[in-house]
C-alpha positions in Angstrom: -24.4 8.0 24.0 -20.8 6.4 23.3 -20.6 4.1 20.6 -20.8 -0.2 21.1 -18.6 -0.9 18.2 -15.0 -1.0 18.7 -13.6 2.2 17.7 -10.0 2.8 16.3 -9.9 5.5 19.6 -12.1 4.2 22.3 -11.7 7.7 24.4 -13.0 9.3 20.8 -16.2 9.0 18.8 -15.9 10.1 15.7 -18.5 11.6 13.0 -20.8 9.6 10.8 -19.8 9.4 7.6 -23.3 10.1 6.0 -23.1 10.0 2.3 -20.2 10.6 -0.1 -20.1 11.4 -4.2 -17.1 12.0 -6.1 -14.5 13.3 -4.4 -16.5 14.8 -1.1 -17.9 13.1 2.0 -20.5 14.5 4.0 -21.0 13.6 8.1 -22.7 14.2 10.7 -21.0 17.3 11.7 -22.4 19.0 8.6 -19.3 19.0 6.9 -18.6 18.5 3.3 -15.0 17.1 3.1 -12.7 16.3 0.6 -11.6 13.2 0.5 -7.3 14.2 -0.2 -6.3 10.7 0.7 -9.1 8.4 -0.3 -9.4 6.8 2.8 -6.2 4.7 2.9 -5.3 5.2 -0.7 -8.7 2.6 -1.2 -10.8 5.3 -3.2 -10.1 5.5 -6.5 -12.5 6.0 -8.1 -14.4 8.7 -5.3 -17.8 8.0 -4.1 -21.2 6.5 -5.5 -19.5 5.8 -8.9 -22.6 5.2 -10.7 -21.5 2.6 -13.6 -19.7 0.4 -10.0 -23.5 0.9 -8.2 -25.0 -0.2 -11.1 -22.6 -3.5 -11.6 -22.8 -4.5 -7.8 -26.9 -4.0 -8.2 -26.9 -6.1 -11.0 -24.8 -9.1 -9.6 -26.8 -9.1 -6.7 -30.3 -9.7 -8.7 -28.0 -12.9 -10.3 -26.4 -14.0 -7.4 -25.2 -13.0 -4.1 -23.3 -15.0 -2.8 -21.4 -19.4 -4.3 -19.0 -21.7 -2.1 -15.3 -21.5 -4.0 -15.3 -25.3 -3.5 -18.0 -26.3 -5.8 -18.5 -23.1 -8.0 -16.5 -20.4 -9.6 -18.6 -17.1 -11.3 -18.7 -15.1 -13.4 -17.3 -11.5 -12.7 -14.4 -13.1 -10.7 -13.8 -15.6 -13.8 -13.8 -11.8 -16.2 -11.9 -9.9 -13.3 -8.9 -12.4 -13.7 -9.2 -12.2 -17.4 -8.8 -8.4 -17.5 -6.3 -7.7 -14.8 -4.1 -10.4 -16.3 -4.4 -9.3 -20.3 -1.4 -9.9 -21.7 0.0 -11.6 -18.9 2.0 -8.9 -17.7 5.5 -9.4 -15.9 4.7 -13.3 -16.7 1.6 -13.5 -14.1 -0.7 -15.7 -15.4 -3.3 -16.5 -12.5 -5.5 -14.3 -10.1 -6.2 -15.6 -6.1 -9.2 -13.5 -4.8 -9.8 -12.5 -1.3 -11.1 -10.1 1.1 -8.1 -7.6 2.2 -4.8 -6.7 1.6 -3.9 -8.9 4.8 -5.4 -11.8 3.4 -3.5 -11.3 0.5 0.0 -11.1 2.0 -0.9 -14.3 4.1 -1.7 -16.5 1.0 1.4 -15.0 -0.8 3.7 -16.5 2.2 1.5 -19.6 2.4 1.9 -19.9 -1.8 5.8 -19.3 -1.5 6.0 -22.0 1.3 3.8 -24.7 -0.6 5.8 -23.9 -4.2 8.9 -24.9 -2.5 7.7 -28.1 -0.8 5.9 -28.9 -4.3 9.2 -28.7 -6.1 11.4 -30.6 -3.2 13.0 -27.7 -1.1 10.9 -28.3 1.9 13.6 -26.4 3.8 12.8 -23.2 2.5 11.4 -21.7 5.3 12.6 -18.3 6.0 11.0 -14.8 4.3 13.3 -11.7 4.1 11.7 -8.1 4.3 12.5 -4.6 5.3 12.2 -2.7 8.1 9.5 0.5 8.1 7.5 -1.5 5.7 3.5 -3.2 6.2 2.6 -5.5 5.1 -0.7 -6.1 6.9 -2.6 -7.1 10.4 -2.8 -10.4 10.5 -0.1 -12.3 12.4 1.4 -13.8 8.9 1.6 -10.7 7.2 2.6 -8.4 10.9 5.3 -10.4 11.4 6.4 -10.0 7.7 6.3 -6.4 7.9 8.5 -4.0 9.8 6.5 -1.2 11.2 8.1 -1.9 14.8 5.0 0.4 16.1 2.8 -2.0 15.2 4.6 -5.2 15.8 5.8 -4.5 19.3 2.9 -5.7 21.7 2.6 -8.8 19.8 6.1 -9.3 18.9 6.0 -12.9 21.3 3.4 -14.6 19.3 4.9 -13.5 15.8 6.8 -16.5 13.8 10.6 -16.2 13.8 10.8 -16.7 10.2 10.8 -13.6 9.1 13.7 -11.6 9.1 14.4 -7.9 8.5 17.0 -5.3 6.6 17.3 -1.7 5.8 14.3 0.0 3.7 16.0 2.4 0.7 15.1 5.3 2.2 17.6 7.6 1.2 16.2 10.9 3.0 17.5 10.0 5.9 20.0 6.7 5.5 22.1 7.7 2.4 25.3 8.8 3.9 26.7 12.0 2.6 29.6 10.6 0.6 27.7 8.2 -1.1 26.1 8.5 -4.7 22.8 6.9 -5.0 24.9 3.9 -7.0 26.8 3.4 -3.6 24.1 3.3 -1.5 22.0 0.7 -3.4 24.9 -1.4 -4.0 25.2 -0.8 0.0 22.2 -2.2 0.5 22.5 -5.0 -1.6 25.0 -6.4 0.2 23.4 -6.1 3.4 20.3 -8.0 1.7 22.9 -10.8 -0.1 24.6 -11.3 3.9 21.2 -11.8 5.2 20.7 -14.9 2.5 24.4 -16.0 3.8 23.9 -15.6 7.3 20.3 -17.9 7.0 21.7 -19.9 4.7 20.5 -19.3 0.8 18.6 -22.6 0.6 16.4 -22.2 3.4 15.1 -18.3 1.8 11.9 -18.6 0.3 11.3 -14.7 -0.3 12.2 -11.4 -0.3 9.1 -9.4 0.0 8.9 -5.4 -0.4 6.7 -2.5 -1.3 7.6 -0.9 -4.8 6.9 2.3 -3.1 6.9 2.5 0.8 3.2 3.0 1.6 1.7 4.5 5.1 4.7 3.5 7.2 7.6 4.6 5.7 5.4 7.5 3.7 5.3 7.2 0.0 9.2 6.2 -0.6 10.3 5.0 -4.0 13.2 2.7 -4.5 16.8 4.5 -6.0 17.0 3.2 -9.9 18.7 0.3 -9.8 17.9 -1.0 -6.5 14.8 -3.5 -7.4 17.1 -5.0 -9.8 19.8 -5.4 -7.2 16.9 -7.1 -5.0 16.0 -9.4 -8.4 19.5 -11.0 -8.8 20.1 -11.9 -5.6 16.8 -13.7 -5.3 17.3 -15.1 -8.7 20.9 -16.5 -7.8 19.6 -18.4 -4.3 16.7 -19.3 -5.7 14.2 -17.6 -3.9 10.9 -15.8 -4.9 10.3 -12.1 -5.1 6.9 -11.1 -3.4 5.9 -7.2 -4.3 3.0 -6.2 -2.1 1.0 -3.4 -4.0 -1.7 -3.1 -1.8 -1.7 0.6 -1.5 1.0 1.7 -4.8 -1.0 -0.9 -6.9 -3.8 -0.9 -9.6 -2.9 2.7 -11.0 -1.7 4.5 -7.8 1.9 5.6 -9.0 0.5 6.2 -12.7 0.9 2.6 -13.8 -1.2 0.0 -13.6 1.5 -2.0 -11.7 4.1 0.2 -9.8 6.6 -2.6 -10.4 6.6 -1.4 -14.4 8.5 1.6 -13.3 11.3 -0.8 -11.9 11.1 -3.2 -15.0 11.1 -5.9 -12.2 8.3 -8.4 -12.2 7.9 -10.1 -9.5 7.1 -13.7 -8.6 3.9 -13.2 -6.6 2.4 -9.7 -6.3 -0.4 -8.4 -4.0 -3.2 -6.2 -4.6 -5.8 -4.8 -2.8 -7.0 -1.4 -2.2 -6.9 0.4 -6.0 -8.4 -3.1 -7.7 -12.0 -2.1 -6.0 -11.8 0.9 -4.8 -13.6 0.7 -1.3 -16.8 -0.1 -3.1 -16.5 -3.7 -1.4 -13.7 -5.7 0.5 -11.2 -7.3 -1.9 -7.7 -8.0 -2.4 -5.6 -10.7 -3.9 -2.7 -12.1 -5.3 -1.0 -12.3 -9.1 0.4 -15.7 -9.9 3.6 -16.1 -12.3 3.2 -19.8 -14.4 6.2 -21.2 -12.6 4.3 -21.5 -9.2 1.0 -22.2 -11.3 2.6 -25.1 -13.3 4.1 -26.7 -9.8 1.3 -26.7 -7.7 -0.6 -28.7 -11.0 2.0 -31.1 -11.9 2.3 -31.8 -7.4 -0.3 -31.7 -5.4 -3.0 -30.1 -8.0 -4.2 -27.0 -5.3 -3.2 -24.6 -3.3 -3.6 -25.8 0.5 -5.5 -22.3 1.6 -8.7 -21.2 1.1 -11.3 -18.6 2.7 -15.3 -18.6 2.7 -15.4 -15.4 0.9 -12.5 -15.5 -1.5 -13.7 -14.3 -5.3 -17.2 -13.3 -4.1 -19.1 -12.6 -6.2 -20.7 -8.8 -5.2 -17.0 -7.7 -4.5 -15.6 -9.3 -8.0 -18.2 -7.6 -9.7 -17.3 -4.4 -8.4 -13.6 -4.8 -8.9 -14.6 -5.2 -12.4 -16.6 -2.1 -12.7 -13.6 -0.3 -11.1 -11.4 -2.0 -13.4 -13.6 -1.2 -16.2 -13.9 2.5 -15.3 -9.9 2.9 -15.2 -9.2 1.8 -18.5 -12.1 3.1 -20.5 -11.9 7.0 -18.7 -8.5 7.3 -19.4 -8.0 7.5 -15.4 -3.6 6.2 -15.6 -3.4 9.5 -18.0 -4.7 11.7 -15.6 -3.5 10.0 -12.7 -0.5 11.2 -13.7 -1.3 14.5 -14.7 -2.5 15.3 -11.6 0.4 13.5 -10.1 2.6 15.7 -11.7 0.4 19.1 -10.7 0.1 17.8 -6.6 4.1 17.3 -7.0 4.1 20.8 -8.4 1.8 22.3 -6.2 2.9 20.6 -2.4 6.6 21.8 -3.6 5.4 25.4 -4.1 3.8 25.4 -1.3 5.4 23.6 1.1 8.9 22.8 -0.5 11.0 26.1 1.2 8.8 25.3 4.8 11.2 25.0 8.0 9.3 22.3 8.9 9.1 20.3 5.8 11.6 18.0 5.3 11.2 15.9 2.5 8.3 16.0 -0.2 8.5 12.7 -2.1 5.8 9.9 -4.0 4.7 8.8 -7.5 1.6 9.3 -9.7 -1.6 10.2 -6.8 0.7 9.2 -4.0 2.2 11.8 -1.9 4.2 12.5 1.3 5.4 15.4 3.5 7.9 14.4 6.4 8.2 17.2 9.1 11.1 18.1 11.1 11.8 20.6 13.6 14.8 21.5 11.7 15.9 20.7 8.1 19.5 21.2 8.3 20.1 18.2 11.0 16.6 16.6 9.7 15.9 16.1 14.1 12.1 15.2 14.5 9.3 17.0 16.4 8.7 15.5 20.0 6.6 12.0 19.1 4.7 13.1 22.4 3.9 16.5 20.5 1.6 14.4 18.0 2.0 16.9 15.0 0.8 14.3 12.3 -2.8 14.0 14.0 -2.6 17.6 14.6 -2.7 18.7 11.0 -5.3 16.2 10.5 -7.2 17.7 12.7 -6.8 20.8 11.3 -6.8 19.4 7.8 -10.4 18.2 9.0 -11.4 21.6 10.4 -10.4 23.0 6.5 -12.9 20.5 4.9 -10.2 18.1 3.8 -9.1 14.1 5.0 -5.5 13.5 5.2 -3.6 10.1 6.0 -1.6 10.7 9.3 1.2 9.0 10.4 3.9 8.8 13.3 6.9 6.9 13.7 8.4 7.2 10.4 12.0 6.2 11.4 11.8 3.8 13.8 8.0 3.5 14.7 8.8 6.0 17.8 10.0 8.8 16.2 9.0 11.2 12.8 6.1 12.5 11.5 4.4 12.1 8.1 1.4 13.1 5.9 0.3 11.4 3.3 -2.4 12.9 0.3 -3.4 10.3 -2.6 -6.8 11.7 -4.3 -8.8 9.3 -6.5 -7.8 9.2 -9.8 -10.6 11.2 -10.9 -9.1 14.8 -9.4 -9.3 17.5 -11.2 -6.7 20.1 -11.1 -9.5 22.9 -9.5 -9.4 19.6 -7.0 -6.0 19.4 -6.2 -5.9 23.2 -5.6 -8.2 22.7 -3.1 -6.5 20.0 -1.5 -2.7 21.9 -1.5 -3.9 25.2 0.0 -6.2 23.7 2.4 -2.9 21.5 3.2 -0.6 23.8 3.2 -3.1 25.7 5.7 -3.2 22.7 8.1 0.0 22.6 8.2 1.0 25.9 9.6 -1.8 26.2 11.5 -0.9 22.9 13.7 3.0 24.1 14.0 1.7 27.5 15.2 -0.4 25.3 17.4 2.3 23.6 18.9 3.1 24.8 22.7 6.5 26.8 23.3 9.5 24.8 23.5 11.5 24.3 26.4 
């Protein structure tokens, strides 16, 4: 019988996802997988985390589910508390909502209402980069620049948001250029972007600290987030850093914008702050926008009927809890530093491996049909989702991607293990890799 719900594949049903404890899942096909990505780079913590069952069993015996507009509760009102300790990077408040998505959209609605609070009403244009997401929604596709994505609906997407290079020096470094050249290079195209809009209509620059699924795990060169900070700093316009997926611990910081030293204005979180166990997401608030929105209009013009629920803020707190108290940033980068180790071993001298690149539990292989020119397999060839499906085969779940360059074209893999691996764990996961991959390549049919 074919499924009724609306599958990501509607020619495709695919298993059950039956149960799931630390770092395995078990479906319907009898398979026991590890789970080498964490869904989307959402589980952090694994599976059936006992102390985050126990905190979302608890808060529903107290209260299920309170209306933002008369009440606020408790584990939202302690999730802002810890998350924003010390105020770090000079974000002082906590917006709560259901997804990543959600989050972008109020970041864009917040920059836009900050700017009419404070009597520059003609700020009305967002700057990001091309290969980046920044979520489904219409706000948040249009603000992003995965071209794959965008293109069906690229007539009802707002014309306010305009695009420039990514810093993805793999492929768009130019061979007599130093990595000083090439961010500088950059910055200029990003400071003629403000000139050609006009610097006083720019509300924000918007970026991923690290490139998540659509660029595949792509850290800024040093130097180039503070390149992106002065120039938004001299027009006046916010910065906007969307950690939903390198966010909350993911690169080995609790914030992957502490290995720039560039806070930003606004930053969104998501996936790592409750690690799958229920939807939530959300943005963190520097005082400036805080203290114009209370000395103007006294709220933020946005809302949603689920935002800071209850269940899911509870949760996020347990997770939250559980990261600090284990010791979890320590090991996410130990085990950062042996899957770095281990894919380069394994996979670092491959023919078909072009680039092995990421930060903390957040890792990428590109492919190539040949390393020297760096040319890409035949998009029509599929290769991503053919070493996921023989990833799957292996007992191990990969994140598959295509269109790395342009949306059309490239292939790319990405692994990001909850932060409770263990290295006998992240064996596993590199030679059952390392497996998937030759086997799909050998897979491949004959060329010409």
């Amino acid at each position: 019988m074919r499924s009724r719900l609306l599958q990501r594949n509607l020619r495709i049903d695919p298993p059950l996802a039956l149960t799931g404890q630390g770092m395995l899942i078990h479906d319907s096909n009898g398979k026991a997988v590890i789970d080498g990505s964490g869904g989307a780079a959402v589980a952090c913590l694994g599976h059936g985390h006992p102390r985050v069952l126990e905190a979302m069993r608890a808060q529903m015996d107290r209260l299920s589910y309170a209306h933002t507009a008369l009440y606020s509760c408790e584990p939202a009102e302690q999730l802002a508390d810890m998350v924003l300790e010390g105020e770090p990077g000079g974000l002082t408040h906590l917006y709560l909502c259901s997804s990543g998505s959600e989050g972008v959209e109020a970041a864009l609605k917040l920059a836009r209402q900050y700017f009419v609070e404070i009597g520059q009403p003609n700020r009305r244009n967002f700057i990001a980069r091309r290969q980046s997401y920044h979520g489904n929604t219409l706000g948040a596709l249009a603000a992003g620049g995965n071209m794959m994505r965008r293109a069906i609906y690229q007539p009802i997407l707002s014309d306010a948001f305009h695009h420039v290079s990514a810093c993805y020096a793999y492929r768009d470094r130019r061979d007599d250029e130093s990595d000083a050249q090439y961010v500088a290079r950059l910055a200029a195209e990003l400071e003629a972007q403000f000139q050609s809009l006009g610097p006083d209509t720019v509300a924000a620059f918007i970026a991923e600290p690290v490139v998540g699924a659509t660029l595949g795990c792509v850290a800024a060169l040093p130097g180039y987030f503070q390149a992106v900070r002065a120039i938004c700093d001299r027009h006046g316009a916010l910065l906007i850093l969307d950690e939903v997926m390198s966010g909350m611990g993911r690169t080995g910081t609790m914030h992957a914008w502490e290995q720039e030293g560039v806070p930003p204005d606004i930053q969104v979180v998501a996936k790592g702050l409750g690690g799958g166990y229920q939807p939530i997401g959300g943005i963190m608030i520097g005082a400036k926008i805080i203290d114009a929105l209370r000395d103007g209009s006294g709220g933020f013009m946005h809302g949603h009927t689920y935002q800071a629920h209850p269940i899911a803020s509870a949760a996020a707190l347990a997770v939250q809890q559980v990261i600090r108290e284990e010791g979890l940033l320590e090991n996410v980068r130990a085990m950062g530093a042996l899957l770095e180790q281990r894919l380069v071993e394994r996979l670092g001298n491959h023919r078909h491996v072009g680039d092995i690149r990421g930060r903390g539990l957040f890792w990428c292989a590109e492919f190539v049909a040949d390393r020297a020119s760096k040319a890409v397999f035949d998009p029509a060839l599929k290769l991503n989702e053919r070493i996921k499906r023989e990833a799957y085969e292996r007992g191990l779940a990969c994140y598959p991607m295509a269109g790395t360059i342009d949306g059309k074209r490239g292939d790319h893999v990405i692994l990001s293990p909850p932060y409770i691996a263990r290295p006998a764990d992240i064996e596993a996961i590199v030679a059952r890799f390392g497996d998937a991959v030759d086997a799909a390549i050998a897979g491949l049919p004959p060329s010409g």
